[in-house]
PALUM-113198 format. One record per residue: residue in one letter; x, y, z of N, C-alpha, C in turn. Coordinates in steps of 0.1 Angstrom, whole numbers, plus 5000, padded with zeros to 4 digits. Layout:
N
> aa neast nnorth nup caeast canorth caup ceast cnorth cup
> A X Y Z X Y Z X Y Z
...
end
This chain:
150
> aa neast nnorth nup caeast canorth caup ceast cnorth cup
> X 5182 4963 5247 5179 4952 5237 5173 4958 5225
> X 5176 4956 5213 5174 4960 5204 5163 4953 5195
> X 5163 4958 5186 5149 4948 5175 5163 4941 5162
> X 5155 4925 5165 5166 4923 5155 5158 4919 5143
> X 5159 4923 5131 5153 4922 5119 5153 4914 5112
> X 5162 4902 5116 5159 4891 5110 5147 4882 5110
> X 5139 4879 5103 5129 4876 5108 5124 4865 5114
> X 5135 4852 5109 5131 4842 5113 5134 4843 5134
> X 5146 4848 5132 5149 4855 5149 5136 4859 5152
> X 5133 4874 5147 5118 4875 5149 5106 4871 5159
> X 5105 4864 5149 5089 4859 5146 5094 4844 5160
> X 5106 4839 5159 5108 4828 5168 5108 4833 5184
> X 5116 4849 5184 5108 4857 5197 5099 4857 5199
> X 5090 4859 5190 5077 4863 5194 5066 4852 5199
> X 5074 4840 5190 5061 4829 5193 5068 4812 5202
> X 5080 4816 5201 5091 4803 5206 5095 4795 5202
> X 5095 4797 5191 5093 4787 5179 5108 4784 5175
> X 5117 4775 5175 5130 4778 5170 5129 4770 5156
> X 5117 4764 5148 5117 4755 5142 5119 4768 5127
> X 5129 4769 5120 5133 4776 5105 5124 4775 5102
> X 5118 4763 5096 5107 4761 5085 5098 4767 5088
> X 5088 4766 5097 5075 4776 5102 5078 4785 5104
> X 5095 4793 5109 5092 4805 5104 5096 4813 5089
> X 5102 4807 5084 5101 4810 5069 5085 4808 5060
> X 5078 4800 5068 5065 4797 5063 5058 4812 5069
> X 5058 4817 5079 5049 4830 5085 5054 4841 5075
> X 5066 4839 5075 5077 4853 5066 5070 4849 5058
> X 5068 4841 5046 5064 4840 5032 5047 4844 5031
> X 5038 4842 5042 5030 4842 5042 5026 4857 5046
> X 5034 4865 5056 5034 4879 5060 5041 4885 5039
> X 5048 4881 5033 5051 4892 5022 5039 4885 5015
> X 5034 4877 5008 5024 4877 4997 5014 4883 5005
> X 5006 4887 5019 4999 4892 5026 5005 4904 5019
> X 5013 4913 5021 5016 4930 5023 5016 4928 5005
> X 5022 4918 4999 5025 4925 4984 5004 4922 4979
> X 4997 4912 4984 4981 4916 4983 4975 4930 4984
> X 4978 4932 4994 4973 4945 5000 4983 4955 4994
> X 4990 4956 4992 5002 4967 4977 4996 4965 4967
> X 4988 4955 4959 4980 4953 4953 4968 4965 4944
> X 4963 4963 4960 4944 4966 4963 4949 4983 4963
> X 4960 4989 4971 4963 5003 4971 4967 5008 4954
> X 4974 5000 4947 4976 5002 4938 4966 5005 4927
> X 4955 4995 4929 4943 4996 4920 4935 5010 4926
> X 4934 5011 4941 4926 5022 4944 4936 5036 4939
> X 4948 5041 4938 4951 5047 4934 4946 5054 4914
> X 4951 5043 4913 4946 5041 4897 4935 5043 4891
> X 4922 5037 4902 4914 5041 4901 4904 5053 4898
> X 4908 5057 4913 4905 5072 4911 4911 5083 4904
> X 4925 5078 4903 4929 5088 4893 4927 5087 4880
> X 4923 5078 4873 4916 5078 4857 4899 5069 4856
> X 4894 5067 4864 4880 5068 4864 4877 5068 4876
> X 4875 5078 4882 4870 5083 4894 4853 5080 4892
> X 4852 5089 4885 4835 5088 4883 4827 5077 4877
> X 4832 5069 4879 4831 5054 4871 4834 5042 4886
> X 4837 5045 4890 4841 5045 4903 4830 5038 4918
> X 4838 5030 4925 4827 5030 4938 4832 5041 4948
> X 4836 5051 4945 4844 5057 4949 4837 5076 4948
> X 4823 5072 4934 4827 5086 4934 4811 5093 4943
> X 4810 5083 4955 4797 5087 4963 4800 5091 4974
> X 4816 5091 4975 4824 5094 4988 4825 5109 4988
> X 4827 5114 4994 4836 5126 5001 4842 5135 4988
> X 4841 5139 4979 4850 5144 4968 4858 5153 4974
> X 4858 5160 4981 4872 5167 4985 4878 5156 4985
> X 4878 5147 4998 4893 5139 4998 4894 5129 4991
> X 4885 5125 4981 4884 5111 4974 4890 5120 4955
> X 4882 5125 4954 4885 5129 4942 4900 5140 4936
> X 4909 5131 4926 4919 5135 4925 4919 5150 4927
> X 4910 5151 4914 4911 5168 4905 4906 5181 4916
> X 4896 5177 4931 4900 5184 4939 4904 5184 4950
> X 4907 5170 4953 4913 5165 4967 4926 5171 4966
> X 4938 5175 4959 4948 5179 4955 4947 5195 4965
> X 4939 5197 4965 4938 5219 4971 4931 5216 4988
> X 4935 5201 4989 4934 5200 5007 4947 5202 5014
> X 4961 5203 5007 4968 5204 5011 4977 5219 5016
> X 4968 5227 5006 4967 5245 5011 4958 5249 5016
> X 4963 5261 5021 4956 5270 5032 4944 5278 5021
> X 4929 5269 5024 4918 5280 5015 4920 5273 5004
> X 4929 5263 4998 4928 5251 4984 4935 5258 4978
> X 4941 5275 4981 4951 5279 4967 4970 5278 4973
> X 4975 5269 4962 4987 5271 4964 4993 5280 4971
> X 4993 5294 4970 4997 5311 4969 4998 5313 4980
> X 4986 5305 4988 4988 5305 5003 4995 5299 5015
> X 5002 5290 5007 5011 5284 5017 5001 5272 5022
> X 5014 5260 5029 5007 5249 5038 4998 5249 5039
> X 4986 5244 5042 4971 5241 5050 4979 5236 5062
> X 4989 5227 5069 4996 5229 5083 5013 5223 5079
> X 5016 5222 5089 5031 5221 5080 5033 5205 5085
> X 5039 5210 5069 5042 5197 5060 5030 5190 5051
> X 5019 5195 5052 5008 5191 5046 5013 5188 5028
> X 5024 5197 5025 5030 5193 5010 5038 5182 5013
> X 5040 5179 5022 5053 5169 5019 5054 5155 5026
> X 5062 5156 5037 5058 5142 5045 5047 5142 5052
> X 5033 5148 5051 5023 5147 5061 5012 5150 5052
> X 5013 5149 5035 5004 5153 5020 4996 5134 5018
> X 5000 5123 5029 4993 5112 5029 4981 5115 5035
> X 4981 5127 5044 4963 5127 5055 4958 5134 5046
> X 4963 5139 5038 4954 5153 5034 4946 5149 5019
> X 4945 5132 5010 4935 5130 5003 4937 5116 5001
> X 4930 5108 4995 4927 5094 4992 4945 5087 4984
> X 4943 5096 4969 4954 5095 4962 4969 5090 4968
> X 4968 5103 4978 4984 5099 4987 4984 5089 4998
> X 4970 5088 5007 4972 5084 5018 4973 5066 5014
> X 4967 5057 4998 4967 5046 4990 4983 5045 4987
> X 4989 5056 4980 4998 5057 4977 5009 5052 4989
> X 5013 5057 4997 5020 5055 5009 5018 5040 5015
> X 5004 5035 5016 4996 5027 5020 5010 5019 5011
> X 5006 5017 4995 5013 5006 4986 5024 5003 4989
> X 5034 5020 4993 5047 5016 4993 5048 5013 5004
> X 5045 5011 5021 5049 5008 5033 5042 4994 5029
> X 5035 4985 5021 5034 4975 5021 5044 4966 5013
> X 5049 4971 5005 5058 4968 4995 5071 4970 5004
> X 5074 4979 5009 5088 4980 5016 5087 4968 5030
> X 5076 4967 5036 5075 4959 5043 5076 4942 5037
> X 5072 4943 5029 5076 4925 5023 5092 4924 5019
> X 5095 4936 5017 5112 4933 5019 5115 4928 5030
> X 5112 4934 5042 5113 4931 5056 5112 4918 5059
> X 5102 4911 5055 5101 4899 5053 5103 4886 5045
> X 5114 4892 5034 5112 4880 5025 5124 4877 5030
> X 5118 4862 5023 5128 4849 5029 5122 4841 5016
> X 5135 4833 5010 5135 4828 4997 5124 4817 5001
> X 5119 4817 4990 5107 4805 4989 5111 4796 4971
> X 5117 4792 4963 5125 4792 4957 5137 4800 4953
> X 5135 4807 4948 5148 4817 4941 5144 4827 4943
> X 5152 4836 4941 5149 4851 4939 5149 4855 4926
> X 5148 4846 4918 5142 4855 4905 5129 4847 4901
> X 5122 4838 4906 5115 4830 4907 5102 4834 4916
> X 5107 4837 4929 5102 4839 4938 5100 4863 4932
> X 5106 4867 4927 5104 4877 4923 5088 4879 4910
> X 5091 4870 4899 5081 4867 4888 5062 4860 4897
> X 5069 4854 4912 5054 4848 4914 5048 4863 4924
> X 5057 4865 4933 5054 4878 4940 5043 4889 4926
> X 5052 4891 4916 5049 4901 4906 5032 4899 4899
> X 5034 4884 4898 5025 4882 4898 5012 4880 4904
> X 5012 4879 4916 5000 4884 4928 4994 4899 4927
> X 5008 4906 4934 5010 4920 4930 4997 4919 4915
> X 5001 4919 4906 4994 4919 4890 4982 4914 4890
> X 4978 4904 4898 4964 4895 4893 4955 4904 4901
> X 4961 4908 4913 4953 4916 4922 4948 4926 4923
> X 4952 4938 4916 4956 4950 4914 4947 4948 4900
> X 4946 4940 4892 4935 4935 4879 4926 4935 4883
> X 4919 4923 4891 4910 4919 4896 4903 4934 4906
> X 4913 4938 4912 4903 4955 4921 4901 4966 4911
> X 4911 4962 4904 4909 4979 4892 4895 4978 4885
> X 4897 4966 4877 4887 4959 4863 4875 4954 4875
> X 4869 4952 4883 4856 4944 4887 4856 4950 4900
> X 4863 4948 4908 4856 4947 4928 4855 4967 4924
> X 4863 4975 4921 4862 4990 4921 4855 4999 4915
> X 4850 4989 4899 4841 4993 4895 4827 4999 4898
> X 4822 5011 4891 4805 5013 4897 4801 5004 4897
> X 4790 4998 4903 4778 4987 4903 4767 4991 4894
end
């Protein structure tokens, strides 16, 4: 038996529900959830990478929090010259190894996931402009105020 991707199939597996509407109502509710949280990664990315030190961010950990040297966790000793710090640590496995990538990845597996789940809530160009706009208000609101120093 396989996983079927549809979601209203889904989610009606999961909970018994054969009723469309409530599950188009969870679907809509599961993508503005992940495009929020795509949001909040977006701002924390942003963050630290142009005001780090300005930051609630810059009392953490600076190896892995701070761009400018979190970057040299991914080699062996922090210099390029040396190869991997473990393999793949450049490439598909460079999300464990600092703040920047591991937000980064975060944004897009939430954002790839609201594809997973969208199901029209008016239109799709409609429904594209309000999404965009969550995405935007939120990613505002964590950059400009909640991420700021205190």
């Amino acid at each position: 038996m396989g996983i079927d991707t549809d979601c209203v199939s889904y989610i009606s597996s999961i909970y018994g529900n054969k009723d469309d509407n409530i599950c188009d109502m969870e679907c809509t509710m599961w993508q503005v959830v992940l495009v929020v949280l795509a949001g909040v990664c977006k701002a924390i990315v942003d963050k630290i990478s142009f005001h780090y030190y300005t930051s609630i961010f810059r009392n953490l950990r600076h190896r892995f929090w701070c761009p400018s040297e979190s970057w040299k966790n991914k080699w062996m000793g922090g210099i390029k010259d040396n190869g991997e710090r473990f393999l793949f640590s450049s490439t598909i496995l460079v999300w464990v190894t600092d703040a920047w990538h591991l937000f980064q990845k975060l944004e897009y597996s939430f954002l790839f996931l609201a594809i997973v789940f969208y199901r029209p809530m008016i239109n799709m160009v409609i429904d594209f402009m309000l999404l965009y706009c969550v995405f935007t208000l939120v990613f505002e609101i964590f950059f400009r105020w909640v991420l700021s120093k205190k």
